[in-house]
C-alpha positions as CSV (number, residue, x, y, z in Angstrom):
1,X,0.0,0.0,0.0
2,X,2.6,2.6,1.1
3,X,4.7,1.8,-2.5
4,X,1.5,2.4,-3.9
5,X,0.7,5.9,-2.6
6,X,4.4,6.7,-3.0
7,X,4.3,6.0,-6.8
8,X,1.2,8.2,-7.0
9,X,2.8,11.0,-5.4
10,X,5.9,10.5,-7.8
11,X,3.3,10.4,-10.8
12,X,1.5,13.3,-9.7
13,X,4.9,15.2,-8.5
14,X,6.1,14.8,-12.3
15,X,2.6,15.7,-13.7
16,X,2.4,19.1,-12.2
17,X,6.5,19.9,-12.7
18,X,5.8,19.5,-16.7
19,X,3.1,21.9,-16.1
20,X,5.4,24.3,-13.9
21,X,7.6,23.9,-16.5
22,X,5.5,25.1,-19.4
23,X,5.0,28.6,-17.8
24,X,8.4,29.5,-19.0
25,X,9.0,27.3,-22.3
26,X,5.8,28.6,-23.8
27,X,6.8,32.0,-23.0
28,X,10.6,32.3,-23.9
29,X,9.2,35.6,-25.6
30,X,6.9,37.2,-23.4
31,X,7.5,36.2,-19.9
32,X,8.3,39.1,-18.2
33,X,8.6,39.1,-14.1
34,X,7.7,42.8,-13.6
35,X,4.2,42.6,-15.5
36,X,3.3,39.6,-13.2
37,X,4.1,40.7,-9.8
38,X,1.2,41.9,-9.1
39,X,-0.8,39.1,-10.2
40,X,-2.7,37.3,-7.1
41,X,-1.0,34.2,-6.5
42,X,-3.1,30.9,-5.2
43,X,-0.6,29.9,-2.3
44,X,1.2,31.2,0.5
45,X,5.1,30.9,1.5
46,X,6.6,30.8,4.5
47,X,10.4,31.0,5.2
48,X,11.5,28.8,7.8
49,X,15.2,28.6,8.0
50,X,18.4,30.8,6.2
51,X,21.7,29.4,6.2
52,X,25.3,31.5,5.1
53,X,27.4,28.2,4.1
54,X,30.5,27.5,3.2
55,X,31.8,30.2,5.6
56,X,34.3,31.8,6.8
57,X,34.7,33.3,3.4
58,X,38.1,33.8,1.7
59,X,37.2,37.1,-0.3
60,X,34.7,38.1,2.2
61,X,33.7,38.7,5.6
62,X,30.2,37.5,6.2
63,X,29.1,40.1,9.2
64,X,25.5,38.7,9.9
65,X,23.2,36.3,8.3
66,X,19.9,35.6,10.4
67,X,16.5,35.1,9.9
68,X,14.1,37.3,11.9
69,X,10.6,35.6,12.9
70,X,7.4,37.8,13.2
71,X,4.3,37.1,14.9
72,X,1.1,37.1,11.7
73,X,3.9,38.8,9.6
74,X,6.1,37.5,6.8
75,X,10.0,36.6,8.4
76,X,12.6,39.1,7.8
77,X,15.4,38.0,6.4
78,X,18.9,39.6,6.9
79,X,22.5,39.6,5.6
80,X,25.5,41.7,6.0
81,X,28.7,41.2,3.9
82,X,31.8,43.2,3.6
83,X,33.5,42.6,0.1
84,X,37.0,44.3,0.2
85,X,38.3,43.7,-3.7
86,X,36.4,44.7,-6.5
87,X,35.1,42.3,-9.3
88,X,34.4,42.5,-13.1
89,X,33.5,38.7,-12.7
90,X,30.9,37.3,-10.5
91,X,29.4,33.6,-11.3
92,X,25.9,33.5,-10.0
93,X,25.1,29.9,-9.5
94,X,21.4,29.1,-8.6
95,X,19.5,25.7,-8.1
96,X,15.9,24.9,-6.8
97,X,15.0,21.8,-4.6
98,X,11.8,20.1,-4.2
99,X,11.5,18.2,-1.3
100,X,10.2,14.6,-1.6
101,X,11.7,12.3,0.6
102,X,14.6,13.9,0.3
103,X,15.7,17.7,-1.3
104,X,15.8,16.9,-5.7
105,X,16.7,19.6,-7.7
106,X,13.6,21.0,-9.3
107,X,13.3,22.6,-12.5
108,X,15.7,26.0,-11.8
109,X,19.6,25.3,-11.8
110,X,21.5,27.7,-13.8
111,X,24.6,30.0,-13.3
112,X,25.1,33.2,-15.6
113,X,28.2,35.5,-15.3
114,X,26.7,38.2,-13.9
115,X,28.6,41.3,-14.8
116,X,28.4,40.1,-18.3
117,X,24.4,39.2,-18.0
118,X,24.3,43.3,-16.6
119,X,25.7,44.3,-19.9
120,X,23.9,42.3,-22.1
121,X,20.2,40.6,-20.6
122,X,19.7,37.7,-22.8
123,X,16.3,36.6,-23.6
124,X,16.1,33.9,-21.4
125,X,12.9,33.1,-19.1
126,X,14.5,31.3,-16.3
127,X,18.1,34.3,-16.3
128,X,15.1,36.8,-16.3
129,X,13.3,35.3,-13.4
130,X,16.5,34.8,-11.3
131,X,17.5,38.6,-12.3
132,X,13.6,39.7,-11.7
133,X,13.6,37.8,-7.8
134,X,17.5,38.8,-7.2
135,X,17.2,42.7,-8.0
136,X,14.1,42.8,-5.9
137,X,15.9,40.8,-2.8
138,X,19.2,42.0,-3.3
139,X,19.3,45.7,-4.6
140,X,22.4,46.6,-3.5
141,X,24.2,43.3,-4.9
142,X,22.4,43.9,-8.3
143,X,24.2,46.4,-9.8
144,X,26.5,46.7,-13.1
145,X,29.9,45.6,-12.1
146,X,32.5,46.3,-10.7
147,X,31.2,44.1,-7.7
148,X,32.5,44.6,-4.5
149,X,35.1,47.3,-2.5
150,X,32.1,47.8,-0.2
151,X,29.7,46.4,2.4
152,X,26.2,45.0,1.4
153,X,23.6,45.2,4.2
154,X,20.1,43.8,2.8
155,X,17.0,43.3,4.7
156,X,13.9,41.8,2.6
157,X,11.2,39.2,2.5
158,X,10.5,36.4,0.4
159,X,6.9,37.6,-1.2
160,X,4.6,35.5,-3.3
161,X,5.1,37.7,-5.9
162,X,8.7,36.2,-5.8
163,X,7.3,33.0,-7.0
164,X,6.3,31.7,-10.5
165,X,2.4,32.2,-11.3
166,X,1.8,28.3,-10.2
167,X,4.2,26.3,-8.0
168,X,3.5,22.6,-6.2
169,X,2.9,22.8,-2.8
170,X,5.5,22.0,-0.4
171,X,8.9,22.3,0.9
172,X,11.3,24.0,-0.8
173,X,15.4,25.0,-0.5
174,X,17.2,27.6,-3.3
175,X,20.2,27.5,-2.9
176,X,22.6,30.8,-4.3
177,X,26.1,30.7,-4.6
178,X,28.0,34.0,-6.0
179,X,31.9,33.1,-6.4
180,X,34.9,34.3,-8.5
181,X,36.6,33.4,-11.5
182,X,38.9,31.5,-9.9
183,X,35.8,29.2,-8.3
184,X,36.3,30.7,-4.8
185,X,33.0,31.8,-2.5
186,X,32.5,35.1,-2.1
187,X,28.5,34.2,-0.8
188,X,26.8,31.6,-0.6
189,X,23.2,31.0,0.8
190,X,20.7,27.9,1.4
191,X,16.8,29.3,1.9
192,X,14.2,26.9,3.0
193,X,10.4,27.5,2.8
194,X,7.2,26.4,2.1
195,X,4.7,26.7,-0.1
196,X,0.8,26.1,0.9
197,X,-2.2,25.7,-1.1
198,X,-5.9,24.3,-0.4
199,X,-6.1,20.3,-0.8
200,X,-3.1,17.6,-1.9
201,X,-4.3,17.7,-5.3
202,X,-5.6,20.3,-5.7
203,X,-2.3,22.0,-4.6
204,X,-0.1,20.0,-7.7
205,X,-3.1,20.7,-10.4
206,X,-5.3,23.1,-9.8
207,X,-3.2,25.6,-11.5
């Protein structure tokens, strides 16, 4: 019985990733994050645990990195970075895991060079969604290059709007890396939360 219910939930976890997955191949052309901000979004999310890993940092000093619960509000979430050298290469990794019985990467893994992406935005949905979510999170940090020979200090919240129009429910970690030519860390971040919709199925195809 239980390997039954567990390759239902596999079937239906794949079903409603295809679908996720259409928002941006159908829309290579047209997806654009700012014109759907402000679109209602059928879940909630809730941030439950930030982590600053791979520290201490070789070409940075990681100052503070916590996550701030409210009571009936969203969680704050803050980081404080001194980055003494400046940079005409950054490497912006990125990778999205679903949780099913154990953290798979879902959908988003990509890296872009991110002084070059600044110069030149290519057309591509999944760069423009990263960009879109980063420059909204991390104003400071999002900024033609050179990177660096400064302190960032960024407090924000993970919004809804943050989030694709239609997303499975349940746990989720991104995980952000920034680093330099040479492969070394300059900042590297693991984010879990949750997403939570109305009903199990309803949550993976009611979209």
């Amino acid at each position: 019985m239980a390997s039954v219910m567990r390759y239902s939930s596999e079937v239906i976890f794949i079903f409603g990733s295809l679908l996720w997955l259409s928002q941006f191949r159908y829309a290579e052309n047209v997806y654009n994050y700012e014109d759907q901000k402000n679109i209602t979004r059928p879940f909630k999310i809730h941030v439950h645990r930030m982590l600053c890993i791979e520290t201490p940092y070789k070409e940075s000093i990681l100052l503070e990195c916590r996550l701030i619960f409210r009571r009936n509000q969203r969680s704050l979430l803050y980081v404080s970075l001194t980055v003494p050298r400046a940079y005409n290469y950054v490497l912006i990794q990125f990778r999205l895991h679903y949780k099913f019985t154990t953290y798979k990467t879902f959908l988003i893994d990509g890296q872009t060079e991110g002084c070059a992406y600044m110069r030149n935005q290519k057309n591509d949905p999944i760069l423009s969604y990263m960009y879109g979510v980063l420059k909204d999170l991390l104003p400071s940090v999002v900024q033609p290059c050179p990177y660096g020979n400064t302190t960032y200090s960024e407090m924000f919240e993970l919004k809804e709007e943050h989030a694709p129009l239609s997303v499975p429910a349940g746990e989720y970690r991104m995980d952000i890396r920034f680093s330099t030519r040479a492969n070394v860390t300059i900042f590297s971040l693991q984010l879990f939360f949750a997403i939570r919709r109305k009903g199990i199925f309803g949550s993976m195809l009611e979209w």
